[in-house]
VEXDORO-637210 format. One record per residue: residue number from 1; x, y, z of N, C-alpha, C, O in turn; residue in three letters. Coordinates in steps of 0.001 Angstrom, whole numbers, plus 500000, padded with zeros to 6 digits. Layout:
% VEXDORO-637210
> NUM,X,Y,Z,X,Y,Z,X,Y,Z,X,Y,Z,Ala
...
***
This chain:
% VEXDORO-637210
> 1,500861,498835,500000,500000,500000,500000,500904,501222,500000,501827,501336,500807,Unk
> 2,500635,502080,499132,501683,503455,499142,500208,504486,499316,499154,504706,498719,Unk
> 3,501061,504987,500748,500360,506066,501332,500431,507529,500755,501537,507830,500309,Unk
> 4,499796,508153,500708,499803,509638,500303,500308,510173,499048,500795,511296,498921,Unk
> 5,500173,509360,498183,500181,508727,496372,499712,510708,495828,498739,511387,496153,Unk
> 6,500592,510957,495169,500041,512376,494661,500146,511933,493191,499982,512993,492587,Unk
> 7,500294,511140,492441,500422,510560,491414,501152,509801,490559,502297,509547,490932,Unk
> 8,500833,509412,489616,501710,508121,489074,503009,508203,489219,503494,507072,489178,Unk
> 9,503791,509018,489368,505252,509470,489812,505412,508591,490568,506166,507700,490177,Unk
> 10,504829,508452,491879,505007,508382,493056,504808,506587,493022,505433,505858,493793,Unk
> 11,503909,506115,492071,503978,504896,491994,505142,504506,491140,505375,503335,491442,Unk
> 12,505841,504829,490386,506863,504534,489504,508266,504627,490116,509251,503909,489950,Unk
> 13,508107,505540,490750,509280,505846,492226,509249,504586,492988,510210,503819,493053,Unk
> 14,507938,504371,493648,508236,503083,494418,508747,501889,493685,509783,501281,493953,Unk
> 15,507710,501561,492511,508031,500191,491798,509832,500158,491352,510439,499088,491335,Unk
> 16,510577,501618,490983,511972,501517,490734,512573,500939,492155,513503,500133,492101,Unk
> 17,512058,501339,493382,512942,500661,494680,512417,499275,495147,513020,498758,496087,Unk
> 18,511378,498623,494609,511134,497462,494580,511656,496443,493999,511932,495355,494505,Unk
> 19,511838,496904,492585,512236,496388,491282,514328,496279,492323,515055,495285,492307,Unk
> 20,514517,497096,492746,515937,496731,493504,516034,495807,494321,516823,494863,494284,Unk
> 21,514883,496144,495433,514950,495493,496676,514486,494013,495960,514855,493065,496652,Unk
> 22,513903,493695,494972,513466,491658,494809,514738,491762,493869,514968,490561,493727,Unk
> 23,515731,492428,493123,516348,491547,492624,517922,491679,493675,519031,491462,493186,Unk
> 24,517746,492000,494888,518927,491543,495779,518013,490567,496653,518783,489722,497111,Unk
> 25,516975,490360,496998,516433,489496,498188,515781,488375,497245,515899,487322,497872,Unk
> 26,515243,488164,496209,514353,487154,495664,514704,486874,494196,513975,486088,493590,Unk
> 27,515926,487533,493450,516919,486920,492403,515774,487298,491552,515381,486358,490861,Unk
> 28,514884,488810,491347,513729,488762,490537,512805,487928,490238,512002,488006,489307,Unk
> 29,512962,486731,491409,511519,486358,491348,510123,486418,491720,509220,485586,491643,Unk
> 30,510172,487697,492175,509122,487833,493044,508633,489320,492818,509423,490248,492985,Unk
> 31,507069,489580,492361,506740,491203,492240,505843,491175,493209,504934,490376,493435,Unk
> 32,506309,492458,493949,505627,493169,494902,504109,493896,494197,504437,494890,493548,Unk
> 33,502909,493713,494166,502047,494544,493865,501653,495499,494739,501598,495320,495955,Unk
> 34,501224,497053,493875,501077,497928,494441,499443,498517,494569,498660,498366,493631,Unk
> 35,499091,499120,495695,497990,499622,496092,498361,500981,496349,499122,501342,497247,Unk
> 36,497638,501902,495303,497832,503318,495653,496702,504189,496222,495552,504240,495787,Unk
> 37,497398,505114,497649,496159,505375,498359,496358,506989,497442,497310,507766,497508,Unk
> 38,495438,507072,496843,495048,508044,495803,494805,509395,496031,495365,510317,495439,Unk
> 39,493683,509530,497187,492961,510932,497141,493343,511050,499307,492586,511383,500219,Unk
> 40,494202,510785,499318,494408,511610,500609,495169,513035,501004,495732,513458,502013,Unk
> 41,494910,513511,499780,495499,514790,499770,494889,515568,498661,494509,514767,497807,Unk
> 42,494620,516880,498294,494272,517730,497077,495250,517420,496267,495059,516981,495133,Unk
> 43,496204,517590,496698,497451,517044,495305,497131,515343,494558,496747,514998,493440,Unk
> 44,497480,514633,495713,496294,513625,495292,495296,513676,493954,495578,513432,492781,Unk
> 45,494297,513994,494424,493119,513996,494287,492898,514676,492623,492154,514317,491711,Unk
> 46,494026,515938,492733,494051,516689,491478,495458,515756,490523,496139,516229,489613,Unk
> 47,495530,514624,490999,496988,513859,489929,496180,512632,489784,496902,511749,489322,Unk
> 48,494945,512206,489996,494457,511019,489575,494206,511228,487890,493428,510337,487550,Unk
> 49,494477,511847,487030,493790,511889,485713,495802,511362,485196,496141,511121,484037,Unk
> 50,496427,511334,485996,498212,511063,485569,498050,509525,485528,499060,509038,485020,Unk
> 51,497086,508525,485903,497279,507405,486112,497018,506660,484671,496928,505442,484824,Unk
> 52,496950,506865,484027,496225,507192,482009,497587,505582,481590,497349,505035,480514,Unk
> 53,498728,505034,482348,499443,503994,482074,499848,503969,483203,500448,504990,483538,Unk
> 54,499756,503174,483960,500234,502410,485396,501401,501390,484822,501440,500764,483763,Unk
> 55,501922,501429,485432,503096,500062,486016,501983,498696,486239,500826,498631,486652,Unk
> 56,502857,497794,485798,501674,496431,485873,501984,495741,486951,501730,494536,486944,Unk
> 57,502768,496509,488433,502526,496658,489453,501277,496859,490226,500651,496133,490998,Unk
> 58,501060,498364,489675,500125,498844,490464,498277,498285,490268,497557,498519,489298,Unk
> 59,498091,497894,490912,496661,496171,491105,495265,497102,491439,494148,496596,491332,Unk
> 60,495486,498688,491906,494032,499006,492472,494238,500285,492943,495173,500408,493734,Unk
> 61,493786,500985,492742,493531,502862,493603,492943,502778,494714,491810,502430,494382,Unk
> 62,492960,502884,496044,491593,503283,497163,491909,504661,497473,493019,505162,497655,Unk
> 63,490449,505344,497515,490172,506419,497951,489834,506634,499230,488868,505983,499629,Unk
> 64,490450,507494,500127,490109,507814,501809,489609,508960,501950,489329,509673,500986,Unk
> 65,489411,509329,503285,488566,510286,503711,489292,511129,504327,489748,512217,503974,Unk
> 66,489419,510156,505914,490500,511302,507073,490984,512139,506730,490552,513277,506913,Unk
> 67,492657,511708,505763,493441,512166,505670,492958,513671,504612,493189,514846,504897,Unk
> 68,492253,513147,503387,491685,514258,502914,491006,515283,503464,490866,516268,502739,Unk
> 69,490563,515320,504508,489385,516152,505046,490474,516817,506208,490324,517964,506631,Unk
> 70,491573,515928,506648,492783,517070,506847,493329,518042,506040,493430,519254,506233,Unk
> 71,493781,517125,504796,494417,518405,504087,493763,519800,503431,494205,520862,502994,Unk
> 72,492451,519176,503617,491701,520361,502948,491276,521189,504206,491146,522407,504089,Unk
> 73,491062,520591,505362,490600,521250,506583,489230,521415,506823,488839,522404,507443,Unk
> 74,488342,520443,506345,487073,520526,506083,486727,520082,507450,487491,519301,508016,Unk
> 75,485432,520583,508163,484854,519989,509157,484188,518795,509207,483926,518094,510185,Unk
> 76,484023,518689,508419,483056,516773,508027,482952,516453,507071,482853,517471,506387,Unk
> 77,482882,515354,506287,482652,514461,505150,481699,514462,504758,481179,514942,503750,Unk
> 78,481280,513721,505813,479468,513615,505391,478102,514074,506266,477920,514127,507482,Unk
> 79,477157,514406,505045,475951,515479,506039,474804,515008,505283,474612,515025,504067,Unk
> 80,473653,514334,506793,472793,513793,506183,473101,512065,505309,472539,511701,504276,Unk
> 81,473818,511508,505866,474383,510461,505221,474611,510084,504087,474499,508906,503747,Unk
> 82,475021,511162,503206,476110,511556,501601,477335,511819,502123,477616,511753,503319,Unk
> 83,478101,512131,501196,479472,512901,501384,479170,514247,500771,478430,514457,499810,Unk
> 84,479640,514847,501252,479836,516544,501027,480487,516412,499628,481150,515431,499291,Unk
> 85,480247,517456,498867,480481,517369,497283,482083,517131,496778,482497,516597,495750,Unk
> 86,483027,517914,498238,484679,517793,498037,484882,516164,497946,485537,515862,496949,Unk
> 87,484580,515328,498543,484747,514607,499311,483762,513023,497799,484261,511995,497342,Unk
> 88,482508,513575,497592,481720,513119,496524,482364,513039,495321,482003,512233,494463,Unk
> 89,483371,513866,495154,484202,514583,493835,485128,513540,493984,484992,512743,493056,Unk
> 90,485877,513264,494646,487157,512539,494759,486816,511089,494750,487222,510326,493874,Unk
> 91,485984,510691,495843,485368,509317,495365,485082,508998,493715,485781,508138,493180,Unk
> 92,484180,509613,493025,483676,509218,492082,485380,509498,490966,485549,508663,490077,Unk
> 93,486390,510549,491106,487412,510514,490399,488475,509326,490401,489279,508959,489544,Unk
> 94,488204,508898,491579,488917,508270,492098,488536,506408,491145,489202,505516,490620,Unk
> 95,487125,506703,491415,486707,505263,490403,487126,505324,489216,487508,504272,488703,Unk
> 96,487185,506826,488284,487088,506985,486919,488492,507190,486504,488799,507472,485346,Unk
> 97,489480,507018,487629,490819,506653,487140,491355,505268,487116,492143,504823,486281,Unk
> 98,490769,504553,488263,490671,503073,488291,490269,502350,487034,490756,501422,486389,Unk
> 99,489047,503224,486905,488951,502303,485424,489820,503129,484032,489847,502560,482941,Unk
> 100,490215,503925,484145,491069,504591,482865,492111,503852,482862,492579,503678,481737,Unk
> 101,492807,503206,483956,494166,502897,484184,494088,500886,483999,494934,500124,483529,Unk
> 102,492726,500593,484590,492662,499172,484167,492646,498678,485469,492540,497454,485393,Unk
> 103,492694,499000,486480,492656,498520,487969,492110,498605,488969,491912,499788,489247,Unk
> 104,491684,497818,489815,490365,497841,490658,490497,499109,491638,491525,499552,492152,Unk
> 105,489250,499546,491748,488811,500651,492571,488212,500200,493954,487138,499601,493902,Unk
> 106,488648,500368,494893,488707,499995,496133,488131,501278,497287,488888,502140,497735,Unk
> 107,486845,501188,497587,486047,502471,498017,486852,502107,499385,487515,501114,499684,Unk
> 108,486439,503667,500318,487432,504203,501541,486714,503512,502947,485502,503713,503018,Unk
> 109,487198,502887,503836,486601,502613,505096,485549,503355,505341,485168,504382,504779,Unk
> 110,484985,502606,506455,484013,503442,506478,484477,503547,508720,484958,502804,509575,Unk
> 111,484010,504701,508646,484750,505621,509878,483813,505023,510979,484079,505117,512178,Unk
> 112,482414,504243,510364,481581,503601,511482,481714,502645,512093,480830,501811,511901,Unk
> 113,482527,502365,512835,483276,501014,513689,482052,500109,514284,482511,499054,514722,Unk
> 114,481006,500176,514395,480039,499566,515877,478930,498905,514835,478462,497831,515213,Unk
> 115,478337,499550,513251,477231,499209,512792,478067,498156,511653,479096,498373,511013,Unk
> 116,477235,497025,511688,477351,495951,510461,476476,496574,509635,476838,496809,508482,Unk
> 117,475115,496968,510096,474123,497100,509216,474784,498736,508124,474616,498776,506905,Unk
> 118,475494,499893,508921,475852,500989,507811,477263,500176,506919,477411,500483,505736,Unk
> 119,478189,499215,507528,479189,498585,506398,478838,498040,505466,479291,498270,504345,Unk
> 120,477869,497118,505750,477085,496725,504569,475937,497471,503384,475597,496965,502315,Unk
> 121,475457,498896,503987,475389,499595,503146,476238,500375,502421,476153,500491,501199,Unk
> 122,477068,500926,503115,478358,501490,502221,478617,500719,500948,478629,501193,499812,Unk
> 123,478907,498941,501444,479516,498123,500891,478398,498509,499574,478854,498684,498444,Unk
> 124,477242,498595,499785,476254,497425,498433,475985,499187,497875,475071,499276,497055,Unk
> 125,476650,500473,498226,476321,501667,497255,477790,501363,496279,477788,501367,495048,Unk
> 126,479008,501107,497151,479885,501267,496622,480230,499861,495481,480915,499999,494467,Unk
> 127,479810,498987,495767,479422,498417,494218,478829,498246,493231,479219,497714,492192,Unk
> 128,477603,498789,493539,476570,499537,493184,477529,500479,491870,477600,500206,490672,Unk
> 129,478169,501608,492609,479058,502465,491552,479600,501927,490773,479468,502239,489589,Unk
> 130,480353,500988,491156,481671,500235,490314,483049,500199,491322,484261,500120,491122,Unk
> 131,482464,500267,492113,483927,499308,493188,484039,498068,493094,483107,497276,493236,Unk
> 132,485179,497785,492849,485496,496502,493312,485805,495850,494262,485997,494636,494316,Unk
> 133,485895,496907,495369,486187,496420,496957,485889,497258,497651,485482,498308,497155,Unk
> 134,485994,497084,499271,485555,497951,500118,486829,497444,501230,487092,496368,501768,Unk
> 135,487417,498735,501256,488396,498661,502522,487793,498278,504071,486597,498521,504227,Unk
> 136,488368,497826,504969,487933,497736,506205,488505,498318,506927,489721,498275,506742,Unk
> 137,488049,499103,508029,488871,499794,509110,488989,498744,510323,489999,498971,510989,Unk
> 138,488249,497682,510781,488357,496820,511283,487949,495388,510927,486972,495145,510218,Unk
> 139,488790,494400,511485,488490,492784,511305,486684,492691,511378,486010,492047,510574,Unk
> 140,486286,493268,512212,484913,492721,512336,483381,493398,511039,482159,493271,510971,Unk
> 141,484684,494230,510104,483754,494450,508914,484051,493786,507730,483705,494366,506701,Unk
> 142,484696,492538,507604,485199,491522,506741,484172,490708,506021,484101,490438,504822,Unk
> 143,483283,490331,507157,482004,489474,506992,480816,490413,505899,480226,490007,504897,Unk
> 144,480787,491403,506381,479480,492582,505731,479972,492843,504393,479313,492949,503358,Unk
> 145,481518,492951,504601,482044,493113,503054,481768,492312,501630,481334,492494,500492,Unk
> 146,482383,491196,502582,482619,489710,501350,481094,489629,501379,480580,489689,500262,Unk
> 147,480253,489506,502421,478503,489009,501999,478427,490336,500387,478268,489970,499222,Unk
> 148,478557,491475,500742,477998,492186,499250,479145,491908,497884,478826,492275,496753,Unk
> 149,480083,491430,498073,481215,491443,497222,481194,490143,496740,481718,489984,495637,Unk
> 150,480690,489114,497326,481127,487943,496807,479877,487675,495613,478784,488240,495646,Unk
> 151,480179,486984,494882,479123,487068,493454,478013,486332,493984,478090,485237,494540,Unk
> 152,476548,487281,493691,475631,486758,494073,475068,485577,493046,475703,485591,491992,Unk
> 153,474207,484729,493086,473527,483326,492201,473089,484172,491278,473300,483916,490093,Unk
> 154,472323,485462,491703,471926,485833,490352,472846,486591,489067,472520,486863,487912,Unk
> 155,474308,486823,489922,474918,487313,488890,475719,486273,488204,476063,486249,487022,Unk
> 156,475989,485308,489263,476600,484082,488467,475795,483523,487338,476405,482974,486420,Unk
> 157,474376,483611,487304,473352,483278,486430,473944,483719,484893,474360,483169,483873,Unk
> 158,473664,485271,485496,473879,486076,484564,474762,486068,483587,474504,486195,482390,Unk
> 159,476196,485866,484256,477521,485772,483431,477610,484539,482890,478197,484390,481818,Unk
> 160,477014,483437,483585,477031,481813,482514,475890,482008,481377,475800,481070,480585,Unk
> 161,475056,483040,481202,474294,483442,480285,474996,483948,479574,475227,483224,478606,Unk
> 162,475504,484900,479544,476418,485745,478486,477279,484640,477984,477137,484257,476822,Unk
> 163,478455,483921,479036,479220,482775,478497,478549,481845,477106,479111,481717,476019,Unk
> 164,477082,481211,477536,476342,480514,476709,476446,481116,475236,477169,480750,474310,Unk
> 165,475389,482278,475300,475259,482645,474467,476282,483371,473137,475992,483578,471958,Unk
> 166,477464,483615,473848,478628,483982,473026,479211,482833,472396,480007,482922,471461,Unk
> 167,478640,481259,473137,479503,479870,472518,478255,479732,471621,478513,479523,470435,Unk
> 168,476975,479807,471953,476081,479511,470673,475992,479923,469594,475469,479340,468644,Unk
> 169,476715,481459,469595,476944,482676,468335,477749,482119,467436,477704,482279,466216,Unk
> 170,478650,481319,468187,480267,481196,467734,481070,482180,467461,481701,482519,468462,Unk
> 171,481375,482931,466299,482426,484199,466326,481482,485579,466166,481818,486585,465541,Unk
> 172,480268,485388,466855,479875,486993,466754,480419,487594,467407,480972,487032,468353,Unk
> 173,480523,488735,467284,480481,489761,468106,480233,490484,468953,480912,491109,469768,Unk
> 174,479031,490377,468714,477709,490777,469710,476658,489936,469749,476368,489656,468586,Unk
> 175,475907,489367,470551,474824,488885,470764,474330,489634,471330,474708,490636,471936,Unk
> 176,472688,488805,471023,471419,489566,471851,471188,488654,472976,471133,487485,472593,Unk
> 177,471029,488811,474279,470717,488285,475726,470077,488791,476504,470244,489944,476903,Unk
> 178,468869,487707,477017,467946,488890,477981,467376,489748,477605,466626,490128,478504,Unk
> 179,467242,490526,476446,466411,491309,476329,467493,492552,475455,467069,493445,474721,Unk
> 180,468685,492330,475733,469361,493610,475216,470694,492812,474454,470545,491638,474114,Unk
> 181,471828,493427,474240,472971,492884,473881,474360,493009,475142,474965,493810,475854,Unk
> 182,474283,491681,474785,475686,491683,475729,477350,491656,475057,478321,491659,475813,Unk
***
């Protein structure tokens, strides 16, 4: 995990002292993958559009809160149970570099330590968006996570549908499924 990531620099910097440290300890056999914590800073936040070619290191972006809502000096995140628009802005940039760059988007803890029932909503908005994960601030939000993350029957349905129907096409392109094209 590389903390306080102001942009792809900063991941290319690390992967050069990695790329050292495995070929004196592991004879280059071994890659370290990288997790970049993205938006904990305005600098941050304003260098996520630099991520446009990642290192095939770097596996996933997560976006945080705390640290952001320090650097900007904001009094709270969230009001009325949204995020405040600074804070709304960076999340959603934060996904739309994940996917520019090819790597999973990993939404920010959630600061509510005591409720299963708000982790598991976080969890099922933030895939909902297009996360691919949900950070935990503690062991005991692991369970709420994986229940919304792990593939539900009906999506497994879904994707052995698409599978089917792309082997029944044979080399189309596109098929029609369900009602629309997949």
């Amino acid at each position: 995990m590389l903390p306080k990531c102001k942009g792809i620099g900063d991941v290319y910097r690390l992967c050069d002292f990695l790329e050292a440290l495995e070929q004196v300890y592991f004879d280059g056999r071994h890659k370290t993958e990288v997790i970049a914590m993205a938006t904990e800073s305005a600098a941050g936040v304003l260098g996520l559009a630099s991520y446009d070619n990642p290192p095939l290191r770097l596996t996933a972006l997560i976006w945080g809160v705390a640290d952001l809502a320090a650097d900007i000096g904001a009094l709270q995140a969230v009001s009325a149970g949204t995020f405040t628009p600074p804070f709304s802005v960076a999340r959603t940039l934060c996904l739309l570099a994940a996917a520019q760059a090819g790597v999973q988007a990993i939404d920010a803890v959630s600061t509510d330590l005591s409720s299963d029932v708000q982790i598991e909503a976080e969890a099922l908005l933030a895939k909902r968006d297009g996360f691919s994960a949900k950070a935990a601030a503690h062991p005991s939000h692991i369970a709420s996570i994986n229940r919304v993350f792990e593939p539900q029957p009906e999506e497994v349905a879904w994707a052995r549908g698409v599978v089917d129907a792309f082997d029944k096409a044979r080399h189309a392109g596109v098929v029609r499924f369900g009602g629309g094209d997949a």
